[in-house]
VMD Tcl script that draws the C-alpha trace (Angstrom):
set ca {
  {28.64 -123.66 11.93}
  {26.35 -125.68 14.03}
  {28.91 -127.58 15.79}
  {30.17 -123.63 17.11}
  {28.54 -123.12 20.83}
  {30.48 -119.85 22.10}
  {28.34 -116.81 21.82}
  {31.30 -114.35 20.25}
  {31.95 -117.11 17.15}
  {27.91 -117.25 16.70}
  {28.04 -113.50 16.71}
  {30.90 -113.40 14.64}
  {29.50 -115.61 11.68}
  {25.69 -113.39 11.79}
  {27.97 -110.53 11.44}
  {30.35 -112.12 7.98}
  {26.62 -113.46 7.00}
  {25.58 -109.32 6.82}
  {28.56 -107.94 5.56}
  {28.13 -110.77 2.61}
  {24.38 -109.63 2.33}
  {25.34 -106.08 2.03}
  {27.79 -106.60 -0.43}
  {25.18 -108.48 -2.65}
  {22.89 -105.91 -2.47}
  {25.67 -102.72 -3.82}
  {26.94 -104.97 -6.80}
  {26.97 -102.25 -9.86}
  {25.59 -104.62 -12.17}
  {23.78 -107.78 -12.71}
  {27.10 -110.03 -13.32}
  {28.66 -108.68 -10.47}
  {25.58 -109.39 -7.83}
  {25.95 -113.07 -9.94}
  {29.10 -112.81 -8.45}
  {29.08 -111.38 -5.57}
  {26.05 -114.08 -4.36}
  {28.31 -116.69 -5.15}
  {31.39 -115.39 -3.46}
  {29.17 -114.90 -0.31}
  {28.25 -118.52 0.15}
  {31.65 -119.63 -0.04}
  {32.84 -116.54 2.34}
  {29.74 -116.55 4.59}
  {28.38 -119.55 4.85}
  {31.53 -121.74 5.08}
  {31.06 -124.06 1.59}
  {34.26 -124.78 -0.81}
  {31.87 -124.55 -3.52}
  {29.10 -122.56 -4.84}
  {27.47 -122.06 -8.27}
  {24.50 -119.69 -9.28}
  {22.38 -120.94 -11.94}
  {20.04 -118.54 -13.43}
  {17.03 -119.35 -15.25}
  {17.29 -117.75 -18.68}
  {14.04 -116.08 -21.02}
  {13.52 -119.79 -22.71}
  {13.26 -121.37 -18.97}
  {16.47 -123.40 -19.04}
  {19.21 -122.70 -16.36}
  {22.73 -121.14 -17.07}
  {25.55 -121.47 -14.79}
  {25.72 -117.41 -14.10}
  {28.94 -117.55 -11.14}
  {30.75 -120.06 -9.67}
  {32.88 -119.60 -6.79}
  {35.94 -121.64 -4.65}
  {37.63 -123.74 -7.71}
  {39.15 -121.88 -10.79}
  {39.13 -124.82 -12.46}
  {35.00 -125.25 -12.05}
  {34.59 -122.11 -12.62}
  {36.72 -121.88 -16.04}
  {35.18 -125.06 -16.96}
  {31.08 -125.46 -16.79}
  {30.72 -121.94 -16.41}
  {28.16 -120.40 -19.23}
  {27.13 -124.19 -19.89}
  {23.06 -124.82 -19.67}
  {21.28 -127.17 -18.31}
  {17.54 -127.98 -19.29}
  {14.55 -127.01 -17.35}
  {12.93 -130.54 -17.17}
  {16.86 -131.69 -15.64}
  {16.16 -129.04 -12.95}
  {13.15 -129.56 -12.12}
  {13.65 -133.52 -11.29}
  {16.41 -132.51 -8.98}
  {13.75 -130.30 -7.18}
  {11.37 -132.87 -7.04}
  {13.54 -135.74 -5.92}
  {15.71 -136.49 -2.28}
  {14.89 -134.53 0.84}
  {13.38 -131.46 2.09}
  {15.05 -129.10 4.25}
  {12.21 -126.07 4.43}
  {13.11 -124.78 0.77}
  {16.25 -126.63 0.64}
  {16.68 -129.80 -1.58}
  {19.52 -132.48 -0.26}
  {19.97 -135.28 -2.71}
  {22.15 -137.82 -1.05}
  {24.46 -139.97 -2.50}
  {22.52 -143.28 -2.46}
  {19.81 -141.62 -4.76}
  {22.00 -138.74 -6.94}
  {23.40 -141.29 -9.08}
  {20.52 -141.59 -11.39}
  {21.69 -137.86 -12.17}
  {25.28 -138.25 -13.27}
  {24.37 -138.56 -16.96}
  {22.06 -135.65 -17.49}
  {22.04 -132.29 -19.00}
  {22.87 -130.28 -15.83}
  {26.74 -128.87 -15.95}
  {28.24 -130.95 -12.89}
  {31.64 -130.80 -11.07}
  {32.40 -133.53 -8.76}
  {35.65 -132.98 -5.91}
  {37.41 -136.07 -4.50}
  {37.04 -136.94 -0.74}
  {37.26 -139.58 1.64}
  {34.80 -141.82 1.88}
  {31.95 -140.79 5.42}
  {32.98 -142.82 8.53}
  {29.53 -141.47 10.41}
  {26.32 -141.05 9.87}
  {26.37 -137.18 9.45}
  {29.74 -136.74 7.62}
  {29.59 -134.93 4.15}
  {29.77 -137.39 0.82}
  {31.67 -136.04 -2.40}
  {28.17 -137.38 -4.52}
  {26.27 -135.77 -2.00}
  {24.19 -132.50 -3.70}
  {22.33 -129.73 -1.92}
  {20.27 -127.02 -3.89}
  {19.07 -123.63 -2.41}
  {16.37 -122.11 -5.15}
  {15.41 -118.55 -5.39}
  {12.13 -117.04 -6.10}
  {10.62 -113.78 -6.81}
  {9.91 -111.99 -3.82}
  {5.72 -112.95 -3.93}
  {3.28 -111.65 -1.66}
  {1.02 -112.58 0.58}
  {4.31 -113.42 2.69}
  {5.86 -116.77 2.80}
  {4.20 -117.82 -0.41}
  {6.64 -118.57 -3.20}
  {7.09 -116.63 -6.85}
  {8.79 -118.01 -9.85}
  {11.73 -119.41 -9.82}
  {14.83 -116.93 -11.35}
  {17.55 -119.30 -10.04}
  {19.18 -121.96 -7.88}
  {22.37 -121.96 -5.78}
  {24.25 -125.26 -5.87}
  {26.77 -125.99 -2.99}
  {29.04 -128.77 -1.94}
  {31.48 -129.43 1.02}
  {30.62 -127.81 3.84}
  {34.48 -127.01 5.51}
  {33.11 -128.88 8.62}
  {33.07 -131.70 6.84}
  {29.39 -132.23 8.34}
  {25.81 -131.72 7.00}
  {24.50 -128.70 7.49}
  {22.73 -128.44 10.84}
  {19.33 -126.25 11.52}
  {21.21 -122.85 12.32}
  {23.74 -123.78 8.53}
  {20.03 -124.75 6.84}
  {18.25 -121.78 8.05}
  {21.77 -119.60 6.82}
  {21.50 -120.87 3.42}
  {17.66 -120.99 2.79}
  {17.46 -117.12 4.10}
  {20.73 -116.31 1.83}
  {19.05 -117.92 -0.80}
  {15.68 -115.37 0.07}
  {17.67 -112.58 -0.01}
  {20.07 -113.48 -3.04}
  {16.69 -113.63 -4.77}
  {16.32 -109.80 -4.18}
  {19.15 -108.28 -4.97}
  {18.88 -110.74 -8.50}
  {15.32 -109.43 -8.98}
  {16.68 -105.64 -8.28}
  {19.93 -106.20 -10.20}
  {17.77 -107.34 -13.26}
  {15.43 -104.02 -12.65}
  {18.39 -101.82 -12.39}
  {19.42 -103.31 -15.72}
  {16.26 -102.80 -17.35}
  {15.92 -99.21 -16.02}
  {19.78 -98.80 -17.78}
  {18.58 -100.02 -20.61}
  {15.34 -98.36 -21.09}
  {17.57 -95.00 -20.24}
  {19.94 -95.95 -22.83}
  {17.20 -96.71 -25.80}
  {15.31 -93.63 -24.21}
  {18.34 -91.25 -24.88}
  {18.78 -92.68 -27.89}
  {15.23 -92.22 -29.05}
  {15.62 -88.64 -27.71}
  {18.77 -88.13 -29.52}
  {17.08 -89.54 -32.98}
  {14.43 -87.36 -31.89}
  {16.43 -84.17 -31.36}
  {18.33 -85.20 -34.84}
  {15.01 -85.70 -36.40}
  {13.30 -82.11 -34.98}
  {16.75 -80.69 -35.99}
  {16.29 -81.97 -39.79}
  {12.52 -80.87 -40.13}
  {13.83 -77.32 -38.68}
  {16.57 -76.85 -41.25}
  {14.43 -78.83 -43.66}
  {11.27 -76.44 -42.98}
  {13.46 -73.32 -42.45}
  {15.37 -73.65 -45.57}
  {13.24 -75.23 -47.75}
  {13.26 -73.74 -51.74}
  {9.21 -73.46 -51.58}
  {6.78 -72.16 -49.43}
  {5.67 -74.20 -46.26}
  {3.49 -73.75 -43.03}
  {2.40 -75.27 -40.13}
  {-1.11 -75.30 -39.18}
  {-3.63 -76.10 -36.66}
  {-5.94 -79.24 -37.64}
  {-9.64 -79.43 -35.86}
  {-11.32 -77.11 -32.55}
  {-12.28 -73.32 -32.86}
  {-8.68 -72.75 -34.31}
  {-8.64 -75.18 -37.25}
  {-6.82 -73.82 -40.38}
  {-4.58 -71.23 -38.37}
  {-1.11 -70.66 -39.40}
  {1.38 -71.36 -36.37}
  {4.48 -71.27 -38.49}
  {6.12 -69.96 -41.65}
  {8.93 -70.19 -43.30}
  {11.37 -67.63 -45.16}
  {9.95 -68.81 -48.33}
  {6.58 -68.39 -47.91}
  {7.22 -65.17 -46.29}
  {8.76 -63.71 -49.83}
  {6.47 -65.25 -51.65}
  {3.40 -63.44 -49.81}
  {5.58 -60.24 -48.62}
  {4.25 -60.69 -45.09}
  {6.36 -60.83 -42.39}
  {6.57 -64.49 -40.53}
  {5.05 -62.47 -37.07}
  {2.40 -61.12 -39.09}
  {1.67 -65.11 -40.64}
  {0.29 -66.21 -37.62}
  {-2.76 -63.81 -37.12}
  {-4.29 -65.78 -40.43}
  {-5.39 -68.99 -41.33}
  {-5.24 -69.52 -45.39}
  {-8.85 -69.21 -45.79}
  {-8.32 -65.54 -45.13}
  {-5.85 -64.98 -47.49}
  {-6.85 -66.99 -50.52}
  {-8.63 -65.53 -53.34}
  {-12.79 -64.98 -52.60}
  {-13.16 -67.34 -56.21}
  {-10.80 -70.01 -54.61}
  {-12.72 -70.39 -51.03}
  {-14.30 -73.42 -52.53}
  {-11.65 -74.92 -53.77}
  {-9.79 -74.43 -50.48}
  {-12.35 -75.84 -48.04}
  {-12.93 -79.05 -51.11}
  {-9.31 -79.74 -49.90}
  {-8.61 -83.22 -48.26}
  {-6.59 -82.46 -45.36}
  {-4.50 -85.87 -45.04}
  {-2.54 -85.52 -49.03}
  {-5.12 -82.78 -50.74}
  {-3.81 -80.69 -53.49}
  {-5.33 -77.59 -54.86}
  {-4.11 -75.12 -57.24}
  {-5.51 -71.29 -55.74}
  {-4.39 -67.40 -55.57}
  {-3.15 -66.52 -52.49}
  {-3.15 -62.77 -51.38}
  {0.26 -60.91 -51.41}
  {0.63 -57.85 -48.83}
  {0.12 -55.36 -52.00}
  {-3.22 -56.73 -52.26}
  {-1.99 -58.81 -55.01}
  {-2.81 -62.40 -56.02}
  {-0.54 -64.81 -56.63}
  {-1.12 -69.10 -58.37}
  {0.22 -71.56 -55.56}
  {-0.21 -75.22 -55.53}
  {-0.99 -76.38 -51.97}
  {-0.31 -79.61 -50.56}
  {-1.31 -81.27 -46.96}
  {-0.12 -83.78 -44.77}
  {-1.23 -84.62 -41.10}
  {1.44 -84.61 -38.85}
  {0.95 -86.20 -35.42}
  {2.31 -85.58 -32.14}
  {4.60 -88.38 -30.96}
  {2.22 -88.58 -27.53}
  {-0.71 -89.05 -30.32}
  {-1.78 -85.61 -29.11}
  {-2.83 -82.45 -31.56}
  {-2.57 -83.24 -34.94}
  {-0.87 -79.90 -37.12}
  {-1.55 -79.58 -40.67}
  {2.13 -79.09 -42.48}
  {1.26 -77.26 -45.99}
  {3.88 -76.77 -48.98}
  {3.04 -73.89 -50.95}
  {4.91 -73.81 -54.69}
  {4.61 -70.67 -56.23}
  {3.12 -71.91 -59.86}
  {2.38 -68.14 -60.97}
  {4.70 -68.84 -64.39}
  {3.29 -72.05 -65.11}
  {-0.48 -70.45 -64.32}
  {0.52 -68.00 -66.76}
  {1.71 -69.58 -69.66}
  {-1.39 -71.72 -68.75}
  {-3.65 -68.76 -69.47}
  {-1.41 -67.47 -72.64}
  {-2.09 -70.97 -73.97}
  {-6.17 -71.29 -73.09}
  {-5.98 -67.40 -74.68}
  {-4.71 -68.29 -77.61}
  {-6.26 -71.32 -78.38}
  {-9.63 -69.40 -78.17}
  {-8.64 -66.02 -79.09}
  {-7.47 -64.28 -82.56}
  {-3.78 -64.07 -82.82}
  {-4.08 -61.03 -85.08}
  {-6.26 -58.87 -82.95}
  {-6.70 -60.47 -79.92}
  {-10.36 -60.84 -80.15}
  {-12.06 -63.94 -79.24}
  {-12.25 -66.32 -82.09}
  {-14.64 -68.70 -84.00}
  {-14.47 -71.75 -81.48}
  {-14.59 -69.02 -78.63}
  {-17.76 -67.18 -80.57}
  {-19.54 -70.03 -80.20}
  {-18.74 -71.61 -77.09}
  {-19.77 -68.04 -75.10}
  {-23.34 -68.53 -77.61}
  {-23.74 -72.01 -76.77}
  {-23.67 -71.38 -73.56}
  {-26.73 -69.04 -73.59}
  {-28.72 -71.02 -76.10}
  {-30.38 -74.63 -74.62}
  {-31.50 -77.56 -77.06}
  {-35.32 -77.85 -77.03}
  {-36.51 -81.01 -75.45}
  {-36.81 -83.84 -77.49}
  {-39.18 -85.67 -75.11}
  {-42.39 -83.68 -75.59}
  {-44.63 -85.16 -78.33}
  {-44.71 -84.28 -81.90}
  {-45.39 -81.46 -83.18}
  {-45.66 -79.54 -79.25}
  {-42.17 -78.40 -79.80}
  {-43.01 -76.00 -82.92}
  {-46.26 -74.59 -80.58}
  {-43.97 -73.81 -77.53}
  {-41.47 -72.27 -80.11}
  {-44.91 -70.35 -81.67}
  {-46.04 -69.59 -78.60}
  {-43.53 -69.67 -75.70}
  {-45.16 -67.02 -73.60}
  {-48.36 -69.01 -73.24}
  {-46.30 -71.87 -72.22}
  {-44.33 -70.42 -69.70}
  {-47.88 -68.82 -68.43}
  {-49.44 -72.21 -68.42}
  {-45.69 -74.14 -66.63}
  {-46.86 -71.44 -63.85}
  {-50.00 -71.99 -63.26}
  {-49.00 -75.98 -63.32}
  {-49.17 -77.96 -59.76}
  {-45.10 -78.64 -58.18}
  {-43.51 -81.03 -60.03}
  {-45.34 -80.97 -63.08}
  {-44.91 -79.33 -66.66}
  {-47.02 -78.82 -70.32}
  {-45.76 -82.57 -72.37}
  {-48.87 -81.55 -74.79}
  {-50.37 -78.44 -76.07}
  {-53.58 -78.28 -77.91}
  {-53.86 -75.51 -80.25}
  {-57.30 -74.99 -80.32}
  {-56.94 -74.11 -76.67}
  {-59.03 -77.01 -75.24}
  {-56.14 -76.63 -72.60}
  {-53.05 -78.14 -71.34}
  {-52.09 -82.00 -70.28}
  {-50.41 -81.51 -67.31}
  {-47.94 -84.58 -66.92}
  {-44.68 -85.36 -64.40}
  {-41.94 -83.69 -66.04}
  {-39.12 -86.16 -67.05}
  {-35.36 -86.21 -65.97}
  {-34.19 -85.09 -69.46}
  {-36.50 -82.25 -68.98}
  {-34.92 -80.73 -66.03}
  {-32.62 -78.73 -67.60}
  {-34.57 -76.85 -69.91}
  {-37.25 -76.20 -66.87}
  {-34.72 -74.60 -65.34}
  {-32.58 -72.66 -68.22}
  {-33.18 -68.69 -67.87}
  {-34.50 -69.05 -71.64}
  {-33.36 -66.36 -74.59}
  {-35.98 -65.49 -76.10}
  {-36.67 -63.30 -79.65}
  {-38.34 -59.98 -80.23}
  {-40.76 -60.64 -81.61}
  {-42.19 -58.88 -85.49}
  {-40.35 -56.12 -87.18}
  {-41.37 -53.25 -84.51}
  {-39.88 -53.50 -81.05}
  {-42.14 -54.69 -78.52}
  {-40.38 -53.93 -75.45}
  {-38.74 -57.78 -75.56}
  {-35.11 -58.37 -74.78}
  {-32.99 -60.58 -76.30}
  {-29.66 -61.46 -77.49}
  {-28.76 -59.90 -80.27}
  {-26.45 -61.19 -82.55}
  {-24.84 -58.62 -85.00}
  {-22.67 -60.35 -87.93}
  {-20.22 -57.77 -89.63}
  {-18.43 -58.28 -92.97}
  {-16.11 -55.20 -94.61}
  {-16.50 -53.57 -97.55}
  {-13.52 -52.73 -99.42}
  {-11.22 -54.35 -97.15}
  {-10.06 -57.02 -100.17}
  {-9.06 -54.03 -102.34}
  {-6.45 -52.75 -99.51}
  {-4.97 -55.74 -99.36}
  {-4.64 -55.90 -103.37}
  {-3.30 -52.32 -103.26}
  {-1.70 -51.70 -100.15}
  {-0.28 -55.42 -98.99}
  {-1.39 -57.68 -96.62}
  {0.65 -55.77 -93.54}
  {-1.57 -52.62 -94.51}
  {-4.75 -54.79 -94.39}
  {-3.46 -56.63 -90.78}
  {-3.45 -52.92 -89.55}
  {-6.77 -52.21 -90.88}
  {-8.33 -55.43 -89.30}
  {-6.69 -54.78 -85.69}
  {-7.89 -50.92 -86.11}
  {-11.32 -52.33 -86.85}
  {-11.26 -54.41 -83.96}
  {-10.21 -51.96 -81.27}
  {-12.77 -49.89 -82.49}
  {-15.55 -52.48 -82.26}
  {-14.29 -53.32 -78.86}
  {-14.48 -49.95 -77.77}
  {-17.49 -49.19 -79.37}
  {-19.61 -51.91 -76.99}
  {-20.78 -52.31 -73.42}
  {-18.87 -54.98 -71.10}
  {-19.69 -57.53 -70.99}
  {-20.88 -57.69 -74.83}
  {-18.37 -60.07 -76.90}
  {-16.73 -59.32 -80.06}
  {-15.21 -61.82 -82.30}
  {-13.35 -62.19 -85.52}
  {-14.79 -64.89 -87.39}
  {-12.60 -65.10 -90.00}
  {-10.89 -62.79 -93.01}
  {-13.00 -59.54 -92.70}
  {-15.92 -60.71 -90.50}
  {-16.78 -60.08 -86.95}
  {-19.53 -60.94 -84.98}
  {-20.83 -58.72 -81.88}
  {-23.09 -60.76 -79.09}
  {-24.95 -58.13 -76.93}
  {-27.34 -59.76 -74.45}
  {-30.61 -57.64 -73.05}
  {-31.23 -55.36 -76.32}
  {-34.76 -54.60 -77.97}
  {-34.66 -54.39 -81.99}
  {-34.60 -50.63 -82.14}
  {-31.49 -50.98 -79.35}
  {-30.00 -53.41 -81.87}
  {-30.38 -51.02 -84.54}
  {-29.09 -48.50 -83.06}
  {-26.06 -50.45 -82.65}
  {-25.44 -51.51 -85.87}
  {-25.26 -47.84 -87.18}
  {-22.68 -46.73 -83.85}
  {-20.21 -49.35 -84.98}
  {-20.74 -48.87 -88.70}
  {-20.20 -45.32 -87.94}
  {-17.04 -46.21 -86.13}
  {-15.84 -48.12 -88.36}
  {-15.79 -45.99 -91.69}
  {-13.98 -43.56 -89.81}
  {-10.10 -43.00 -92.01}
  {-8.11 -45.33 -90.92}
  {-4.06 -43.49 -91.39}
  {-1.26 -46.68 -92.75}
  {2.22 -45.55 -93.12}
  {1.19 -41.82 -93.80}
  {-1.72 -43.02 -95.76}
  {-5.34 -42.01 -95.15}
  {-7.52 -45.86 -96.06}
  {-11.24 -46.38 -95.90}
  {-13.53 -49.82 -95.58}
  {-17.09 -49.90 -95.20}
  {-19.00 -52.27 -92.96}
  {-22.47 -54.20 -93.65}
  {-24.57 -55.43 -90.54}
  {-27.16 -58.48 -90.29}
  {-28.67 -58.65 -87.16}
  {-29.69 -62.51 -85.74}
  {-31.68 -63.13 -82.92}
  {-30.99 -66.21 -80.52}
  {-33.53 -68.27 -78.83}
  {-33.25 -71.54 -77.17}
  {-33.94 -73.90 -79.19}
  {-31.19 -73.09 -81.95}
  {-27.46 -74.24 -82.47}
  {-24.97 -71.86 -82.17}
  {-23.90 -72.10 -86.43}
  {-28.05 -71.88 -86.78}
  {-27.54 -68.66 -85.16}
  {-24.92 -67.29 -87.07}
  {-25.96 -68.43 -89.90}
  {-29.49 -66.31 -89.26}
  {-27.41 -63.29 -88.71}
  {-25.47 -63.62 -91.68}
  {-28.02 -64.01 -94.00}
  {-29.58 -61.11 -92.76}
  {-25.99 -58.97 -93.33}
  {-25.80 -60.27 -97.42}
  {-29.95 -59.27 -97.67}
  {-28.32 -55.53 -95.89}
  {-25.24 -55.64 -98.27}
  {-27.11 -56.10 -101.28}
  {-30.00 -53.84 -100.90}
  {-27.87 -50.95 -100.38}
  {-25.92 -49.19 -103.55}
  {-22.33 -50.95 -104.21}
  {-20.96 -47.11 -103.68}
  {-22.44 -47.03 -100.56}
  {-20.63 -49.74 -98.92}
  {-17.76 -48.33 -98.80}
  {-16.76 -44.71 -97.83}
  {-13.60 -44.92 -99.81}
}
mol new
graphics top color blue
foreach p $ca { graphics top sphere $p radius 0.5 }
foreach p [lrange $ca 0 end-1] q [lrange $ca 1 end] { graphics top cylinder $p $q radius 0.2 }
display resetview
């Protein structure tokens, strides 16, 4: 090209050098801008010969294109060449501006390394500026860099050989190649970018389509699902509101899904359940609570949460499953009922008795010094008087009984409870005082083992069930009554004086010698009553055992025709 002096071929060759350019830059895809960047040297810049050799993710270089010989191309295309190999050719023979010539007096030492290498047959040069076969000139390519003029990294190098002119390339040919070699650096770095973009659209619609797929199987999952499920909000003003329903829970509550939203579930679960609710972990918290049905009823769900998070890491949304354990709850319930209750009459029984009476009843403290225990039992009243007039934190460990006064000492650990037990305390003498206590009323039949004998033990179930509705009706609520055992109940009623106890015993005695009619029959049983007191300080059985002592001292001082009404 340099050896060209009319204006019109000069033209001619700036305008194949654009059209090349151009053609670079509109290559669909990576490969083919490889391609097209080696076609353009040999097309554009007048070489026999070009190869593009691409620096690869590890750093070595790949022959990406080769263009002018089939037989190159088919042959050392693909093949690598090591980055070290490359960089002594960069480093070694002359430079032309960017350009690297390696003549053929020095590019011997290279013929046995790594770099992929095609040599072409030739005459030997007859002057000084004539083109050698061994003779090797390397264009590299860098990132576009800024400031200007300053070079980025290296992506590639263009190889070429045999000029057609047979001559070294002059300053117009150098200048050709080195700004080919700038802008064949572009349209690589863009090519690679376009690629990248492809790809990230690709894996992006993919991830969309998972996405969709995924949304799709939560929605037919959520919709569909056997059990009860919601989506709430998690944290802010709104926390706990219901966004979404499903069917399920919709039948479950009878509550249409519109209507769903306008609660959260702390307005729908059961007022004794709140706690239980807001003791909930959010993140895989279970709880078993009644949840309100439209009709005002309740029903037993189990409740379970899990965070779900927004793909952006935005809000958070509470997703709840709500399984409707209402059978489970109730055959629960039938079981706790009839492990404490009577299976005859349905009355609480012995273990129940004296659960509900050990609850009332507290142990006196074992801590206080001998002998003080009996004197606050003697004389509880004066003892609570004196814990009242003590200073905060402080409570009676020793009484004297001569009433030289109290020791006041810190009250221990153990002693906590008792301080702070609402205490049951005892009428106290034979005439009511105005004190109210709990009354404990012991019952055993009279006659009852006669009907049996008689009559058959189905005529003596009746007459113990009949017995027991009447007691039960017979009492306030909240008072308990419990079958013992055989023919004896036991009636607790809490907040009575001893005439109200009285008074009592003859209503259900009354009651209970009432006929009782069996298969046509008209049958009789009489009733004896021993009324216990309970104060802290006794067991449960102590109790009981009070009261029925007290009933056998009532059975026997009354005539043996008297106890029963016949």
């Amino acid at each position: 090209m340099e050896t060209e002096s009319e204006p019109y071929v000069r033209l001619a060759t700036l305008r194949q050098l654009h059209t090349v350019m151009a053609d670079m830059n509109t290559a669909r895809s990576l490969a083919d801008t490889l391609q097209t960047v080696a076609d353009g040297v040999v097309n554009g810049l007048g070489y026999e010969l070009a190869a593009v050799n691409l620096v690869q993710p590890d750093g070595d270089l790949v022959v990406a294109a080769l263009a002018g010989n089939s037989a190159a191309e088919a042959l050392i295309t693909g093949r690598t060449g090591s980055r070290e190999s490359w960089e002594r050719r960069l480093n070694m023979g002359e430079a032309w501006g960017d350009l690297r010539f390696i003549p053929h007096t020095e590019g011997w030492v290279l013929d046995e390394d790594d770099v992929p290498q095609w040599y072409t047959d030739g005459p030997e040069p007859r002057f000084e500026d004539e083109w050698h076969p061994a003779d090797r000139l390397f264009a590299p390519m860098y990132t576009p860099s800024v400031p200007s003029g300053s070079c980025g990294e290296l992506i590639g190098v263009l190889s070429v050989d045999r000029p057609r002119n047979g001559r070294h390339p002059g300053a117009w040919g150098r200048e050709a190649l080195q700004m080919y070699a700038f802008q064949a650096a572009i349209a690589i770095s863009n090519a690679r970018l376009r690629a990248n973009m492809q790809r990230a659209l690709v894996r992006l619609e993919r991830e969309q389509q998972a996405l969709r797929a995924s949304e799709e199987s939560f929605r037919q999952a959520f919709e569909y699902a056997p059990s009860g499920m919601a989506v709430a909000e998690m944290g802010g003003d709104q926390h706990g509101r219901i966004l979404r329903t499903n069917d399920a829970l919709c039948r479950l509550l009878g509550r249409p899904a519109s209507s769903m939203r306008r609660y959260a579930f702390s307005d729908l679960v059961h007022p004794e359940d709140i706690g239980t609710l807001l003791r909930t972990s959010a993140e895989g918290g279970r709880a078993e609570l009644r949840l309100c049905r439209r009709d005002g009823t309740y029903v037993w769900v189990s409740l379970r949460n899990s965070v779900v998070a927004d793909a952006a890491d935005g809000p958070r949304f509470l997703l709840t499953h709500v399984e409707d354990i209402e059978e489970r709850k109730r055959r629960e319930l039938q079981l706790a009922h009839r492990a404490s209750h009577d299976s005859l009459t349905g009355l609480p029984n012995s273990a129940e008795l004296r659960s509900r009476l050990a609850a009332r009843l507290c142990a006196r403290p074992t801590a206080m010094e001998p002998g003080v225990v009996d004197t606050i039992d003697a004389a509880y009243g004066e003892v609570v008087a004196a814990r009242n007039a003590s200073a905060n934190g402080y409570d009676v460990n020793a009484y004297d009984v001569n009433g030289h006064g109290f020791d006041y000492r810190p009250v221990p650990d153990a002693l906590d409870a008792y301080d702070h037990h609402v205490h049951t305390v005892t009428p106290e003498g034979e005439r009511d005082d105005g004190t109210k206590g709990l009354a404990v009323l012991f019952c055993d039949l009279d006659g009852f083992k006669s009907i049996n004998d008689r009559f058959g033990h189905n005529a003596g179930d009746y007459v113990l069930i009949e017995v027991a509705r009447r007691l039960g009706g017979a009492v306030r609520d909240g008072d308990t009554v419990a079958r013992l055992g055989g023919d004896e109940f036991v009636v607790l009623a809490d907040g009575l004086g001893r005439a109200d106890a009285e008074d009592l015993a003859v209503r259900l005695r009354n009651e209970i010698i009432q006929p009782i009619r069996v298969d046509g029959r008209a049958m009789r049983v009489g009733a004896s009553f021993g009324i216990g007191w309970a104060h802290c300080g006794m067991t449960a059985d102590e109790v009981l055992q009070s009261a029925d002592e007290r009933m056998y001292v009532e059975k026997r001082s009354r005539p043996k025709a008297h106890r029963r009404a016949g």
